[in-house]
Backbone as XML, in Angstrom:
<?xml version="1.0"?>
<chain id="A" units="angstrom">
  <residue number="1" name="UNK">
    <atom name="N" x="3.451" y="38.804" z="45.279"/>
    <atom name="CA" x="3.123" y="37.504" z="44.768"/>
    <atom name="C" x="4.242" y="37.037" z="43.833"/>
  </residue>
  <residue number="2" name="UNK">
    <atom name="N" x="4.571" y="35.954" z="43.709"/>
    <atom name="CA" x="5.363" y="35.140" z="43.152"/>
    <atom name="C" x="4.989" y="35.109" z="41.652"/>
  </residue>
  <residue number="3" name="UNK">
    <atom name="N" x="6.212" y="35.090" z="40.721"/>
    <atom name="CA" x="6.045" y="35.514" z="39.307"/>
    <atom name="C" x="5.237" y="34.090" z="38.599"/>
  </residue>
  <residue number="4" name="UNK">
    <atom name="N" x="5.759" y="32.722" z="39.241"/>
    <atom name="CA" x="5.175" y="31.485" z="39.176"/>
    <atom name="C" x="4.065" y="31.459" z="39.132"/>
  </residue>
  <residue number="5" name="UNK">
    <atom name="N" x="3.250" y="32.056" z="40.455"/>
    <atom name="CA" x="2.080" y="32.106" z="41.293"/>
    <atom name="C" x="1.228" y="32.931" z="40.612"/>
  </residue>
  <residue number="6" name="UNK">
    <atom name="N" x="1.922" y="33.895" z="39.642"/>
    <atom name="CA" x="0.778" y="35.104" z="38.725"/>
    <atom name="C" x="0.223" y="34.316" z="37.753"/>
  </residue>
  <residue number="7" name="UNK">
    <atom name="N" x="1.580" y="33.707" z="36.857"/>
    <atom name="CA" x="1.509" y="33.300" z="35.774"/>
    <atom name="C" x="0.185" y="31.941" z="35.360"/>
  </residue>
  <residue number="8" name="UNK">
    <atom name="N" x="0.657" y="31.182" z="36.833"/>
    <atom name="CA" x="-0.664" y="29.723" z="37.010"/>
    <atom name="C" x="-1.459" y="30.131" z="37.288"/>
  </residue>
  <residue number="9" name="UNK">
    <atom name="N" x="-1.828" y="31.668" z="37.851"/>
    <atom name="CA" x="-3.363" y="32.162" z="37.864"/>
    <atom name="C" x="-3.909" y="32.639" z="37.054"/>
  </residue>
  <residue number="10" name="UNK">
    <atom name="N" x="-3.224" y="33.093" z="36.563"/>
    <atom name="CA" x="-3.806" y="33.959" z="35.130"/>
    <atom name="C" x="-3.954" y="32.956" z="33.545"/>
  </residue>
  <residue number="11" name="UNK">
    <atom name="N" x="-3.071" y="31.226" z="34.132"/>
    <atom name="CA" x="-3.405" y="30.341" z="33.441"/>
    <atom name="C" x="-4.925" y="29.886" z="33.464"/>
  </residue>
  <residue number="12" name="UNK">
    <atom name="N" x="-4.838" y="29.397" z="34.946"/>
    <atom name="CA" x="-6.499" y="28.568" z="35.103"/>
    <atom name="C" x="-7.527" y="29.902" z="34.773"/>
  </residue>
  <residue number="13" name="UNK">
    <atom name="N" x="-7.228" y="30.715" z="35.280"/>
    <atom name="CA" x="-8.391" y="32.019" z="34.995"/>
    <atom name="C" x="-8.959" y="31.973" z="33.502"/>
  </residue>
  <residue number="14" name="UNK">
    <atom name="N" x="-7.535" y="32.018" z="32.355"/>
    <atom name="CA" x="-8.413" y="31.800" z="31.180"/>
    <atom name="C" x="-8.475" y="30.910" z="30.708"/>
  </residue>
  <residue number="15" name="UNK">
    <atom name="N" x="-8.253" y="29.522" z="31.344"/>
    <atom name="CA" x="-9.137" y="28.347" z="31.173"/>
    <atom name="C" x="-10.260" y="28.415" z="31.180"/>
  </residue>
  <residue number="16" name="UNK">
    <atom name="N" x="-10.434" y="28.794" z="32.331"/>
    <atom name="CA" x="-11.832" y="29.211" z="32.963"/>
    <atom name="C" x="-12.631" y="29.758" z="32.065"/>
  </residue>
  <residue number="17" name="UNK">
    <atom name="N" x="-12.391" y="30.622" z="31.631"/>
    <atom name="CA" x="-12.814" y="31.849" z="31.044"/>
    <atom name="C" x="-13.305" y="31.122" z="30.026"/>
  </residue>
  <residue number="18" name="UNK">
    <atom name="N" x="-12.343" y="30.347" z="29.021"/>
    <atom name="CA" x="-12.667" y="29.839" z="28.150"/>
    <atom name="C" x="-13.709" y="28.970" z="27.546"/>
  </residue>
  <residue number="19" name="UNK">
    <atom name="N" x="-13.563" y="28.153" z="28.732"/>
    <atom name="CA" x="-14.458" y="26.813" z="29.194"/>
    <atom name="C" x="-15.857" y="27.672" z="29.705"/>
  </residue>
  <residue number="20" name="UNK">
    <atom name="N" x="-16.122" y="28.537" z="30.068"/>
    <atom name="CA" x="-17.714" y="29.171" z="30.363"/>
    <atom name="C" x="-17.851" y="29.518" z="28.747"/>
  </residue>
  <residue number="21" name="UNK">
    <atom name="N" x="-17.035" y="30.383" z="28.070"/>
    <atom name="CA" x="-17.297" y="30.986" z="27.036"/>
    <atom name="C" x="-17.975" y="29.825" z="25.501"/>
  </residue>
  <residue number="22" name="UNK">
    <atom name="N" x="-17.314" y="28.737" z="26.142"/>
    <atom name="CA" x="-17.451" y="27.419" z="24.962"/>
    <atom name="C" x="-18.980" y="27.191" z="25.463"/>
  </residue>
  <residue number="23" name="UNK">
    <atom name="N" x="-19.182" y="27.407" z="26.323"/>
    <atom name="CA" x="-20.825" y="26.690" z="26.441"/>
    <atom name="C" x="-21.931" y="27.802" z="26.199"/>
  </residue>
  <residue number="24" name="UNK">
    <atom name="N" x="-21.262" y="29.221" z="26.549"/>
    <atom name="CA" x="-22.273" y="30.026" z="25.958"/>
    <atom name="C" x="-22.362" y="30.284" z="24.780"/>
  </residue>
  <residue number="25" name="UNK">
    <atom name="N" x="-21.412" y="30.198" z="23.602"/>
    <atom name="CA" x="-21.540" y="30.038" z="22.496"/>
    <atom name="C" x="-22.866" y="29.288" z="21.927"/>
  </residue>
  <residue number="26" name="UNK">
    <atom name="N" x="-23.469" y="29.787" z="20.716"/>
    <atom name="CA" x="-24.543" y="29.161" z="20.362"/>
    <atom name="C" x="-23.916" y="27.661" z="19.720"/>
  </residue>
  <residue number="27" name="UNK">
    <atom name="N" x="-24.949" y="26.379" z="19.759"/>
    <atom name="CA" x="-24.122" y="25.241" z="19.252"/>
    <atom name="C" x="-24.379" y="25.157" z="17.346"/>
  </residue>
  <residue number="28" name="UNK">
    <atom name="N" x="-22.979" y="25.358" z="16.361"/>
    <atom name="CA" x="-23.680" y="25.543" z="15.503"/>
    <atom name="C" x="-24.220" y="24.019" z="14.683"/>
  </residue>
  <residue number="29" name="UNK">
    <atom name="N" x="-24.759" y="24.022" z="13.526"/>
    <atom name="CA" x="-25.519" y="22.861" z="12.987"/>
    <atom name="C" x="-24.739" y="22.931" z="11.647"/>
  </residue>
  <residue number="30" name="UNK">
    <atom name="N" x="-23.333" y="22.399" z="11.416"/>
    <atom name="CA" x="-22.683" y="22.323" z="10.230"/>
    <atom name="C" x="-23.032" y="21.810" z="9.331"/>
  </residue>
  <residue number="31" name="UNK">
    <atom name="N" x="-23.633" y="21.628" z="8.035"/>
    <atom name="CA" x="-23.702" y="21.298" z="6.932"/>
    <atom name="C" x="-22.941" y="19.838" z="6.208"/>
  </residue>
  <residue number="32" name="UNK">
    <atom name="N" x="-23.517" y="18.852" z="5.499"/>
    <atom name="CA" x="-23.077" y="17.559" z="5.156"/>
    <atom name="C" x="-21.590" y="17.987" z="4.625"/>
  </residue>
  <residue number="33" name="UNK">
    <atom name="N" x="-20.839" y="18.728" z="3.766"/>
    <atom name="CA" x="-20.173" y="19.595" z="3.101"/>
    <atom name="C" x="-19.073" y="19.610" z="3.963"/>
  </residue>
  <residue number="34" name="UNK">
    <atom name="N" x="-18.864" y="19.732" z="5.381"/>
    <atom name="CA" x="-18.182" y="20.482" z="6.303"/>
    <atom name="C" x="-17.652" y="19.307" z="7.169"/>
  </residue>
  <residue number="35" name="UNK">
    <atom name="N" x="-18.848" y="18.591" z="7.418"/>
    <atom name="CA" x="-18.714" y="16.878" z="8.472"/>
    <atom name="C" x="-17.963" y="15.908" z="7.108"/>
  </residue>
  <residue number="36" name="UNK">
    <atom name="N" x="-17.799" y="15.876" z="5.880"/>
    <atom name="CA" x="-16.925" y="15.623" z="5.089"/>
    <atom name="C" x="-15.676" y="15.482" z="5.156"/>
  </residue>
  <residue number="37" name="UNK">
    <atom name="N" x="-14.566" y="14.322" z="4.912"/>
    <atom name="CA" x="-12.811" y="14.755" z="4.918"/>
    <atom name="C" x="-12.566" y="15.047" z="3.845"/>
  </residue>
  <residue number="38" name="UNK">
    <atom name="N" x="-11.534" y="16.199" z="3.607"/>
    <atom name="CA" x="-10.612" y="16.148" z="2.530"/>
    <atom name="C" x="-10.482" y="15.052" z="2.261"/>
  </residue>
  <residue number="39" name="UNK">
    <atom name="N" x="-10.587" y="14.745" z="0.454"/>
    <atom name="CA" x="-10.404" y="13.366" z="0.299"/>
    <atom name="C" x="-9.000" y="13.156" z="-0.674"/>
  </residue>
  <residue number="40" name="UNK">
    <atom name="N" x="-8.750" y="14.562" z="-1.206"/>
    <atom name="CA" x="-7.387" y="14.375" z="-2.498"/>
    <atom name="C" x="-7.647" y="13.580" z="-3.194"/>
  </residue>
  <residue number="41" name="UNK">
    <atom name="N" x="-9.041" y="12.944" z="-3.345"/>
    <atom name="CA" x="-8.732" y="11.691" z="-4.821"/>
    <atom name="C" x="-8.658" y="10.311" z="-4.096"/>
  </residue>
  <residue number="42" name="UNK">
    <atom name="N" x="-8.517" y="10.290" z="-2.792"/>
    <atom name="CA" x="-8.677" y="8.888" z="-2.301"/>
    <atom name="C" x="-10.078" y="8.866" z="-1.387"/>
  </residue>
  <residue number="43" name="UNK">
    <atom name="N" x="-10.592" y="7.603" z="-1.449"/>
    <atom name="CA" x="-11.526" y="7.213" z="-0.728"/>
    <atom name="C" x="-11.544" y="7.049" z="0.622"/>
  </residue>
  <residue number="44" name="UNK">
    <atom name="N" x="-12.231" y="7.834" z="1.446"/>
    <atom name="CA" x="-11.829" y="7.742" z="3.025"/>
    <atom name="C" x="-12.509" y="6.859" z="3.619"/>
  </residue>
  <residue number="45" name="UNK">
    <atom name="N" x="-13.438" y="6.137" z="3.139"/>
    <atom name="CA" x="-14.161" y="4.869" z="3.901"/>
    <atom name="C" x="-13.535" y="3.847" z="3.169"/>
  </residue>
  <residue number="46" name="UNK">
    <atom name="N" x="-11.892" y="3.560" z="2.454"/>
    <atom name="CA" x="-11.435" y="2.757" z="2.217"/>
    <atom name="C" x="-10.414" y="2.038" z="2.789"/>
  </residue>
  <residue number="47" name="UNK">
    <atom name="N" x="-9.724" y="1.434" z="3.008"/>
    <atom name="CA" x="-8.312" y="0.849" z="3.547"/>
    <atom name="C" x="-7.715" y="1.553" z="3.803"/>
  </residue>
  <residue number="48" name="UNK">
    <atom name="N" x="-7.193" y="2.361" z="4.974"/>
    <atom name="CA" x="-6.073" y="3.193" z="4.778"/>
    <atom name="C" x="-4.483" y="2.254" z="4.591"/>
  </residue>
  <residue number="49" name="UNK">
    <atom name="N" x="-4.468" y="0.751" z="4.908"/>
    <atom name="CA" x="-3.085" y="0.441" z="4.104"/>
    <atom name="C" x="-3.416" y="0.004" z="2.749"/>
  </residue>
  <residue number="50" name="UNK">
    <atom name="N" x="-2.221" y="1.122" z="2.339"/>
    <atom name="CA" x="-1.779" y="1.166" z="0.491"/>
    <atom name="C" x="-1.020" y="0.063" z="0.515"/>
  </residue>
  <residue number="51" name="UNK">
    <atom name="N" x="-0.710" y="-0.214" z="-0.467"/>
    <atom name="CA" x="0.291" y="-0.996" z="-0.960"/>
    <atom name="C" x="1.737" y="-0.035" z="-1.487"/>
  </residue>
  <residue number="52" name="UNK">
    <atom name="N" x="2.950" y="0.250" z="-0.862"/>
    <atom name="CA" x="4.269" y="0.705" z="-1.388"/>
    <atom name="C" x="4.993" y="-0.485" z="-1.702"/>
  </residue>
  <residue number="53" name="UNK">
    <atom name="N" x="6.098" y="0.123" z="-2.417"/>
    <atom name="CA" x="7.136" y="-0.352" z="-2.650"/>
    <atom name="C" x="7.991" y="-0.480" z="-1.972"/>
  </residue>
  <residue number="54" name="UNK">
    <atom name="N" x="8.780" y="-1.755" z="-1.790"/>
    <atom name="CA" x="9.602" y="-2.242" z="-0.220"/>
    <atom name="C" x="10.914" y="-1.438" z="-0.669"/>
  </residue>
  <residue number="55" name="UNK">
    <atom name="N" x="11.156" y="-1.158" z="-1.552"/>
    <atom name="CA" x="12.455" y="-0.295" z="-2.168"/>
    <atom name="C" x="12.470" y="1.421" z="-1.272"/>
  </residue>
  <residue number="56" name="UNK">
    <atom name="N" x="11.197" y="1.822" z="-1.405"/>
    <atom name="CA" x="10.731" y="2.728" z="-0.241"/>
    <atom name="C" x="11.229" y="2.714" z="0.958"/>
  </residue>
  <residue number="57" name="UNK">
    <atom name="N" x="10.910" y="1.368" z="1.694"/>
    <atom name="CA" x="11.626" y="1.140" z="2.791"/>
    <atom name="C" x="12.911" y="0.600" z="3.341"/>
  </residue>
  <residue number="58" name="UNK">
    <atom name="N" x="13.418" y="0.445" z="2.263"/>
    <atom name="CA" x="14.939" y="-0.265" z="2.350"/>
    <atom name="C" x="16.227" y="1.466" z="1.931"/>
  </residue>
  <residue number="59" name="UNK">
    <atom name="N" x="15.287" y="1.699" z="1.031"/>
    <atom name="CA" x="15.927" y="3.352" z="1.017"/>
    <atom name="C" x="16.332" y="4.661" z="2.105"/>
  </residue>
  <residue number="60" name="UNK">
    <atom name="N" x="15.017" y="4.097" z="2.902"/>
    <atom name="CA" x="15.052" y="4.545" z="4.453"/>
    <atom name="C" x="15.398" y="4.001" z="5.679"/>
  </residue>
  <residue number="61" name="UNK">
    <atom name="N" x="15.854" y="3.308" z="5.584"/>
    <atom name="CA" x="16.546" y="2.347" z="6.164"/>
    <atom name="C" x="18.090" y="2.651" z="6.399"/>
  </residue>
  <residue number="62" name="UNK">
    <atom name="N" x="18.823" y="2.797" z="5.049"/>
    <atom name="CA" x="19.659" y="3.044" z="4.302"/>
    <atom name="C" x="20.040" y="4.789" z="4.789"/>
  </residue>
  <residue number="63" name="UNK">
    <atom name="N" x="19.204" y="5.724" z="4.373"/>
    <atom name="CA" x="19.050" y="6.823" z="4.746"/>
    <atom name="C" x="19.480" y="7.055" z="6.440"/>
  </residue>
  <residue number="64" name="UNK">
    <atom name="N" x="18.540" y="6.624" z="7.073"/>
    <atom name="CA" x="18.724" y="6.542" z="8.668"/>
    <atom name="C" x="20.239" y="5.780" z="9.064"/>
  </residue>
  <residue number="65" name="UNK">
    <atom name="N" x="20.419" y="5.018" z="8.675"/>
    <atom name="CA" x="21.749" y="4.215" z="9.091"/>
    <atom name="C" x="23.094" y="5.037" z="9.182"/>
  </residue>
  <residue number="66" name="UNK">
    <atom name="N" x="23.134" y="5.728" z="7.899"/>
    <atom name="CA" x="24.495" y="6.702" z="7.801"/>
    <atom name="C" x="24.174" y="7.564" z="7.863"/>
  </residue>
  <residue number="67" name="UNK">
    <atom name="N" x="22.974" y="8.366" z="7.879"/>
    <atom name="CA" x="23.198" y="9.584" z="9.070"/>
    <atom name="C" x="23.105" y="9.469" z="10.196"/>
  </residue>
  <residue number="68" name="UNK">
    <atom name="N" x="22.576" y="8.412" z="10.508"/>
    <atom name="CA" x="23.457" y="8.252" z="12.613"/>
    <atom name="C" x="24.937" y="7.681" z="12.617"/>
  </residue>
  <residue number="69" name="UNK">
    <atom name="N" x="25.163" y="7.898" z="11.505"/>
    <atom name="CA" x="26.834" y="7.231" z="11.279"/>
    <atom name="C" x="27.508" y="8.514" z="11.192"/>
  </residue>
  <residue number="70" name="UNK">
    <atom name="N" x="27.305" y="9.614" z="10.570"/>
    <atom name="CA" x="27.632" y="10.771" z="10.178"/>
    <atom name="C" x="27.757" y="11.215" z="11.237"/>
  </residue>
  <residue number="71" name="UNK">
    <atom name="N" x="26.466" y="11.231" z="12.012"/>
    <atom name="CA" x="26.273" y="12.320" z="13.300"/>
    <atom name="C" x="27.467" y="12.012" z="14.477"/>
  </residue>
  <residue number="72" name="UNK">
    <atom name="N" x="27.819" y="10.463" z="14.359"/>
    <atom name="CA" x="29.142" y="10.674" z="14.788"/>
    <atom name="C" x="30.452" y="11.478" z="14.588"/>
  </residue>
  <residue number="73" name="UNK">
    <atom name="N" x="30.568" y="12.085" z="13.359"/>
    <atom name="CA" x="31.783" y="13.023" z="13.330"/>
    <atom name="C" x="31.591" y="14.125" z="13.461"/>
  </residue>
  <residue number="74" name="UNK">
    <atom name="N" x="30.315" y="14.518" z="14.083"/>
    <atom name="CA" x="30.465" y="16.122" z="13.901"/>
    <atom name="C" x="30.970" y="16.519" z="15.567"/>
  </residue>
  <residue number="75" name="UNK">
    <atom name="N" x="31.675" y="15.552" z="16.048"/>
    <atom name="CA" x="32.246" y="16.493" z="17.375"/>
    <atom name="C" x="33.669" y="16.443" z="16.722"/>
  </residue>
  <residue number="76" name="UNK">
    <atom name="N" x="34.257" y="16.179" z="15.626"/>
    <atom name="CA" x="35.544" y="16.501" z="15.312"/>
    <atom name="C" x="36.130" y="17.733" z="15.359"/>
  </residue>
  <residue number="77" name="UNK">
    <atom name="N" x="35.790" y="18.426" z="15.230"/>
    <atom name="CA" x="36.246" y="20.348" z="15.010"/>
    <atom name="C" x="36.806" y="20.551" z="16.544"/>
  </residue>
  <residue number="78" name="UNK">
    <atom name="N" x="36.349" y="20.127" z="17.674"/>
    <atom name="CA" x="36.202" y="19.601" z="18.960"/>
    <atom name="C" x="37.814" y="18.666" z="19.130"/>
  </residue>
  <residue number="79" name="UNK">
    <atom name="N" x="37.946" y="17.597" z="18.510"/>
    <atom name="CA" x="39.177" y="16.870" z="18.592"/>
    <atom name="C" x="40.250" y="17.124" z="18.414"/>
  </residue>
  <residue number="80" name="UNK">
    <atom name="N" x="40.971" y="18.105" z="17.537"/>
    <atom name="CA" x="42.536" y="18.786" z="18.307"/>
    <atom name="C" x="42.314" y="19.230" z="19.530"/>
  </residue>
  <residue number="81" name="UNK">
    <atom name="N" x="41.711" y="19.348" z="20.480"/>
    <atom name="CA" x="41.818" y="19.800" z="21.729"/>
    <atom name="C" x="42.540" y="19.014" z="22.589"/>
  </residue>
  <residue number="82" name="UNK">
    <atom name="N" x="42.092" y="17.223" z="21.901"/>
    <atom name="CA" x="42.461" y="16.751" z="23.035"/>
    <atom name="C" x="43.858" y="16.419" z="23.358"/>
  </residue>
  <residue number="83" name="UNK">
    <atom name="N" x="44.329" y="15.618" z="24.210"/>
    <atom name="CA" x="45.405" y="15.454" z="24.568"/>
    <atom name="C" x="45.989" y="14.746" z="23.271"/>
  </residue>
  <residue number="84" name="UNK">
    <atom name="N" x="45.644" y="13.817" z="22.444"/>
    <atom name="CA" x="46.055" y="12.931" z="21.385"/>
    <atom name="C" x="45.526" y="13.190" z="20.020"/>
  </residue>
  <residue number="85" name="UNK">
    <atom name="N" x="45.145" y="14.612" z="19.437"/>
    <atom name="CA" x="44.538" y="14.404" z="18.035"/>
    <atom name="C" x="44.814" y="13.215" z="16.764"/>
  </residue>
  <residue number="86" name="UNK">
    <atom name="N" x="46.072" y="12.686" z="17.077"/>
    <atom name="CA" x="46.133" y="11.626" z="16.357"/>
    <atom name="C" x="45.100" y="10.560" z="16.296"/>
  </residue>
  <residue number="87" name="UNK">
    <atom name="N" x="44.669" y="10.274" z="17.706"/>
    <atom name="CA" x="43.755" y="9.442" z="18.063"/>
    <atom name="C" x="42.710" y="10.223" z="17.875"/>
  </residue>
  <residue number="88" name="UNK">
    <atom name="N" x="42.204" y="11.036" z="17.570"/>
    <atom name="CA" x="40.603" y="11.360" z="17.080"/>
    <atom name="C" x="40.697" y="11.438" z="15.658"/>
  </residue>
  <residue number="89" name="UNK">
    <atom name="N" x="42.375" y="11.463" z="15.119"/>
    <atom name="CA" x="41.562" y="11.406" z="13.337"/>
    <atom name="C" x="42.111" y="10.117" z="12.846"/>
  </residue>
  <residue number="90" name="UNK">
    <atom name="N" x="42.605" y="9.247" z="13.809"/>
    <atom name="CA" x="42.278" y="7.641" z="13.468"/>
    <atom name="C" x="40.733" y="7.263" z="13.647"/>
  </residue>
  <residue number="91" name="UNK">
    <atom name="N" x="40.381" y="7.118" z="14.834"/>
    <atom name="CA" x="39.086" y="6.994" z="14.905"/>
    <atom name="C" x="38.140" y="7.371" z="13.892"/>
  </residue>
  <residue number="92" name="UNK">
    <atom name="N" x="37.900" y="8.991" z="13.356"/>
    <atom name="CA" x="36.975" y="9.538" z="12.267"/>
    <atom name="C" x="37.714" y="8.971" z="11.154"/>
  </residue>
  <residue number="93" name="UNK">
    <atom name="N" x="38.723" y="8.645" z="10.781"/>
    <atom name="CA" x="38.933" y="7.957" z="9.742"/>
    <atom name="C" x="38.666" y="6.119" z="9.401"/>
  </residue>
  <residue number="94" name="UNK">
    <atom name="N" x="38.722" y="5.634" z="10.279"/>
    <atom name="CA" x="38.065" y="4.316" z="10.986"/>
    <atom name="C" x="36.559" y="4.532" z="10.598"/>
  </residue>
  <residue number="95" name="UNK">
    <atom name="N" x="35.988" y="5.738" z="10.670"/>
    <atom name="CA" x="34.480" y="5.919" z="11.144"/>
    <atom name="C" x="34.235" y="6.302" z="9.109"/>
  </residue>
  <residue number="96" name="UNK">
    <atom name="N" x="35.094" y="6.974" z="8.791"/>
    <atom name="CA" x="34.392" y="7.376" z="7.201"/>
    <atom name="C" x="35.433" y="5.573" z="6.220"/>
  </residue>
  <residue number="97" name="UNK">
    <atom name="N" x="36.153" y="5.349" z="6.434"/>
    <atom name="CA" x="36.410" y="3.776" z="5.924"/>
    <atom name="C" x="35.354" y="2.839" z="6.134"/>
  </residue>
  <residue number="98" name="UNK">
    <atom name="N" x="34.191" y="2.564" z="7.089"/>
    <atom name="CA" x="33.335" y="1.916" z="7.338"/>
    <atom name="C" x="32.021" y="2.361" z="7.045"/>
  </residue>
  <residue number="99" name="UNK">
    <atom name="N" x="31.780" y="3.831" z="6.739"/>
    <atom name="CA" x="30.899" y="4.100" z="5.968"/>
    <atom name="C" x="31.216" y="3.927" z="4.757"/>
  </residue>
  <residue number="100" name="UNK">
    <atom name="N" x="32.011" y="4.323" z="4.072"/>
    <atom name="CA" x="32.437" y="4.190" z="2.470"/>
    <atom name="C" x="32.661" y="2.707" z="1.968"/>
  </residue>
  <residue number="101" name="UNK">
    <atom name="N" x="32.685" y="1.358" z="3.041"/>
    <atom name="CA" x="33.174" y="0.122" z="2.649"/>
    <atom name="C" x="31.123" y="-0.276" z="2.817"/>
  </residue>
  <residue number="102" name="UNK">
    <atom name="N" x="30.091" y="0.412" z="3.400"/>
    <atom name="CA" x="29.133" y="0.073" z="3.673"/>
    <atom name="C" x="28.287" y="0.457" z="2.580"/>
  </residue>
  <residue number="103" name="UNK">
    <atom name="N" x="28.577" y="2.247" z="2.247"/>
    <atom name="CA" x="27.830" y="2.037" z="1.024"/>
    <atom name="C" x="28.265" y="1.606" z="0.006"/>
  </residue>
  <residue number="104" name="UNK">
    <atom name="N" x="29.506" y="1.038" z="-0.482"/>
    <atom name="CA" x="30.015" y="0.524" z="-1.661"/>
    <atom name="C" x="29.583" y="-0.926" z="-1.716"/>
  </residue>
  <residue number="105" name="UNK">
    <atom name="N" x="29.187" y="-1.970" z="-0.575"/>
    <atom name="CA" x="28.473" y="-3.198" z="-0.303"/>
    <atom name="C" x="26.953" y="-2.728" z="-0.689"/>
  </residue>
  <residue number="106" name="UNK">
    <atom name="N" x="26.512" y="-1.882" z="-0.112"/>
    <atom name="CA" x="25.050" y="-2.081" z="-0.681"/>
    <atom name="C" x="24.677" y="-1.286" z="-2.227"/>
  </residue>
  <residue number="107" name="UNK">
    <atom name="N" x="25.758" y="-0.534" z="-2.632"/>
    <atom name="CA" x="25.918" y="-0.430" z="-3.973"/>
    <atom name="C" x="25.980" y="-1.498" z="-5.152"/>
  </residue>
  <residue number="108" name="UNK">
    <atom name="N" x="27.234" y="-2.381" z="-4.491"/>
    <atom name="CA" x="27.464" y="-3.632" z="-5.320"/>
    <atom name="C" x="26.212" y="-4.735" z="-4.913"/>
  </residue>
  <residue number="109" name="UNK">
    <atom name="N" x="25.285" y="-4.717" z="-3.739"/>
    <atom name="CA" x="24.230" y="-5.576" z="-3.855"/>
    <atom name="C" x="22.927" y="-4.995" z="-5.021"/>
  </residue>
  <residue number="110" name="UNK">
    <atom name="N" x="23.294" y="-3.990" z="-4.765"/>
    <atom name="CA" x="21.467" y="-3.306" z="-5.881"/>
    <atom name="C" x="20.918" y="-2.755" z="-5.055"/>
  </residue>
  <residue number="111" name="UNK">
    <atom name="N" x="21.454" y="-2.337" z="-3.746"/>
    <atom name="CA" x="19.958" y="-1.880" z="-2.618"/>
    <atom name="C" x="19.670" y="-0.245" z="-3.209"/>
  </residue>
  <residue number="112" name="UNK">
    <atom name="N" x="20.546" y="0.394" z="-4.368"/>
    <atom name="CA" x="20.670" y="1.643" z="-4.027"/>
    <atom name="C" x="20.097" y="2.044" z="-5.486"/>
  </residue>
  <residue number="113" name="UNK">
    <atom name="N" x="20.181" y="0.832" z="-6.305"/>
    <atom name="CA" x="19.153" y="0.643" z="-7.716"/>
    <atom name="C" x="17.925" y="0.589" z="-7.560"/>
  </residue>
  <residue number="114" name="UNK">
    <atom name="N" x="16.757" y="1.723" z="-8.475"/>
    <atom name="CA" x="15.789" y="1.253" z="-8.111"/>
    <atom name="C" x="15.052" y="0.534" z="-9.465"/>
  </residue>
  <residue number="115" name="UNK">
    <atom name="N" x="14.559" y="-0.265" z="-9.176"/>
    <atom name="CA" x="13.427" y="-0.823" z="-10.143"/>
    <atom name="C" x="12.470" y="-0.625" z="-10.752"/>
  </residue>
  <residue number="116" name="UNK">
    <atom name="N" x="12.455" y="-0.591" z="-12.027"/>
    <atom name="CA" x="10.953" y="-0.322" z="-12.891"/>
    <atom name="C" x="9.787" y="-1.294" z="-12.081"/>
  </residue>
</chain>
């Protein structure tokens, strides 16, 4: 028999198995205590939208942007290989001048200040 063919039988089998075993189980009768959520201090039959701070989301924003900017240079270690390394550390240098001219713009706007 096929190693495939063991493995998907011996899958559904203790499906199987499982699925008889769930119904012979006695059904139990949990306690008010238990049918309860963790609540941490907040009310769970309340609003789940809070109110944050948009600084929150402009931070992450910010966050996400230059590390998919970053994740562009990590095939450099990779770039003396090629035929032109000149041309791969123009480029990564092209690539960290436009990050460093990006966060120094949203530095000089305030995006990176946060507010009382």
């Amino acid at each position: 028999m096929n190693l495939v063919t063991t493995i998907i039988a011996i899958a559904a089998a203790l499906c199987i198995i499982l699925a008889i075993v769930s119904f012979w189980l006695p059904q139990m009768n949990p306690d008010h205590e238990k049918l309860s959520p963790y609540e941490c201090g907040f009310d769970p039959l309340g609003s789940a939208r809070l109110p944050f701070s948009l600084r929150f989301f402009l931070v992450a924003i910010l966050f996400l942007l230059f590390d998919l900017e970053i994740a562009l240079l990590l095939p450099l270690p990779w770039g003396d290989q090629l035929v032109s390394p000149l041309t791969t550390f123009m480029w990564a240098s092209t690539v960290l001048v436009l990050l460093t001219l990006g966060l120094i713009y949203e530095w000089m706007q305030g995006g990176l200040e946060w507010a009382e």
